[in-house]
C-alpha positions as CSV (number, residue, x, y, z in Angstrom):
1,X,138.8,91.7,179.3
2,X,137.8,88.4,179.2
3,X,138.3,85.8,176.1
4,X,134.7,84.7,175.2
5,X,134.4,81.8,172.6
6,X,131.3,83.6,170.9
7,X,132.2,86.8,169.5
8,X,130.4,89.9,169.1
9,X,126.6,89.8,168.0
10,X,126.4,91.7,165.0
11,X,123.6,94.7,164.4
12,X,120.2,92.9,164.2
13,X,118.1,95.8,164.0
14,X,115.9,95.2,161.5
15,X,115.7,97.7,158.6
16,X,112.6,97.7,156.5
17,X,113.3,97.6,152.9
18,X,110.1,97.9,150.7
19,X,109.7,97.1,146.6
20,X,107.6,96.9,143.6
21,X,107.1,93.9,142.5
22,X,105.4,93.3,138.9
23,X,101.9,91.3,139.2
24,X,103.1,88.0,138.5
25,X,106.0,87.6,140.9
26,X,103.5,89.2,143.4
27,X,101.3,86.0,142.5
28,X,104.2,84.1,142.3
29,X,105.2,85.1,145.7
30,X,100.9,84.3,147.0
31,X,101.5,80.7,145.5
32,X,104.9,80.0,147.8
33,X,103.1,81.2,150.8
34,X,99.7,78.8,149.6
35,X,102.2,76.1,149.5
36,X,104.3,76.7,152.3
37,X,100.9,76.8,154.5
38,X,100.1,73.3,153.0
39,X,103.2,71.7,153.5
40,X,104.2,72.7,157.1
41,X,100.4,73.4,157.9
42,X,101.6,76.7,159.5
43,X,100.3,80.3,157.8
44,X,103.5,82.7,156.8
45,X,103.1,85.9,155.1
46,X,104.9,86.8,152.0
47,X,106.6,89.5,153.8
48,X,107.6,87.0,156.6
49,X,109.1,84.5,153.8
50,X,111.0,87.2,151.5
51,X,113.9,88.1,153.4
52,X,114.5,84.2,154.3
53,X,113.8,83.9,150.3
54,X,116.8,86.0,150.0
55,X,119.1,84.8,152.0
56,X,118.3,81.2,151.0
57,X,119.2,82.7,147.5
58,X,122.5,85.2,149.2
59,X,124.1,82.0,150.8
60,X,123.9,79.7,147.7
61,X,124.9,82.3,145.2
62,X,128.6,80.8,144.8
63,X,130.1,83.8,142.7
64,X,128.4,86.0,145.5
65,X,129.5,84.6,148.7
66,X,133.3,84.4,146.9
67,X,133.6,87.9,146.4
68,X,132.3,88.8,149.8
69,X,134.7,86.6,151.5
70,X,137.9,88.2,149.4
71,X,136.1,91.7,150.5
């Protein structure tokens, strides 16, 4: 078997996860997507920008990524 440089691909299948959210983080969430059109003058949905919300919030969660790494 050969020795590639780039390892496995991991499982990207994506799994839908759905959630309540209370009427003002739903808002909240309309307003990022307002200003994200405005500033990079490209429309994305809230359900496009809440899984890149929450990895943005995963990766810089310094306690988090700790304890997953001595997992």
């Amino acid at each position: 078997m050969a020795n590639l440089k780039l390892g496995r691909l991991r499982d990207r299948t994506p799994v839908k996860i759905s959630f309540q959210a209370h009427p003002d983080l739903a808002g909240a969430l309309r307003a990022y997507a307002e200003l994200y059109r405005e500033t990079y003058g490209q429309a994305a949905s809230v359900s496009d920008l809440i899984p890149c919300m929450l990895e943005s919030f995963l990766a810089s969660d310094r306690a988090f990524v700790q304890a997953r790494r001595e997992r």
